[in-house]
C-alpha positions as CSV (number, residue, x, y, z in Angstrom):
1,X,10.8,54.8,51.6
2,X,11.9,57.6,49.9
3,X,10.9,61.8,49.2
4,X,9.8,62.1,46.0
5,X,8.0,64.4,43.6
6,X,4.7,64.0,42.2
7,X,3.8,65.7,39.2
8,X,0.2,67.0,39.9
9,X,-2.4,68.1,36.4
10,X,-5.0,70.5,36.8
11,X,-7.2,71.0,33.9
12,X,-10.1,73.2,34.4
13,X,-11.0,72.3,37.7
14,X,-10.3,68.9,37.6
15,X,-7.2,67.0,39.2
16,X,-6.2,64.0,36.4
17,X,-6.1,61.3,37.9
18,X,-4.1,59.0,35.6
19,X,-0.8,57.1,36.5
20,X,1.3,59.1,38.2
21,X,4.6,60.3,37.6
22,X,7.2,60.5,40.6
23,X,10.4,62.7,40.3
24,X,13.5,62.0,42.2
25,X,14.8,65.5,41.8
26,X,12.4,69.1,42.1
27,X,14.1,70.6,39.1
28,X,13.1,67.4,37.1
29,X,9.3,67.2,38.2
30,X,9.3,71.3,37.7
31,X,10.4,70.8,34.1
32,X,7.7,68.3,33.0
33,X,5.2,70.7,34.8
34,X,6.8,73.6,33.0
35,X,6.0,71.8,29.8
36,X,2.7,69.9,29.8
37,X,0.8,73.3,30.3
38,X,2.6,75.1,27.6
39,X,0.8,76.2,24.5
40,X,0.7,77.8,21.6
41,X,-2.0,80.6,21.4
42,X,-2.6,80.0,24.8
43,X,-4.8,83.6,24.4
44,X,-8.9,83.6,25.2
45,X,-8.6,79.6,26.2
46,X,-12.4,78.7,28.2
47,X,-11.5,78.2,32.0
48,X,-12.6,74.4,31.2
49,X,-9.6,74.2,29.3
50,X,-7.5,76.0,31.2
51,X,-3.8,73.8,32.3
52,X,-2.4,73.7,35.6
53,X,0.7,71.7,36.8
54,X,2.5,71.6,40.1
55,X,4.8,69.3,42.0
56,X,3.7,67.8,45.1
57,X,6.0,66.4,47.8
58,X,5.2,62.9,49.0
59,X,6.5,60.1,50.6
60,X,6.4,56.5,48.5
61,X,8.3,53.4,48.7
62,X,11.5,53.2,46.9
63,X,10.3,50.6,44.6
64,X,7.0,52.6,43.7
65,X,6.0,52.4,39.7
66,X,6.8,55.6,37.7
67,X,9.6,57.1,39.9
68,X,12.3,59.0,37.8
């Protein structure tokens, strides 16, 4: 078992629930979070469309699918 990072997305008010991505190191996760929600023109955007992306600490098995 190891800590880890999950990369959490947030668009409008739903959490995507797709396969997720586990970070080794904060400053990685915070990076890919950084850039999934950046956009160009990012101005008037409807709240449904609105991007959200945090890192989540969690506890997973060292062996766990999708940890980088």
């Amino acid at each position: 078992m190891v800590h880890a990072f999950l990369l959490v997305l947030i668009l409008g008010d739903i959490e995507q629930r797709g396969q997720p991505m586990y970070f080794r190191n904060i400053d990685t996760c915070n990076y890919f979070a950084s850039r999934v929600v950046k956009r160009y023109g990012n101005h008037g955007v409807p709240k449904k469309h609105k991007a959200t992306a945090y890192c989540k600490p969690v506890y997973i098995n060292s062996n766990t699918k999708g940890l980088y």
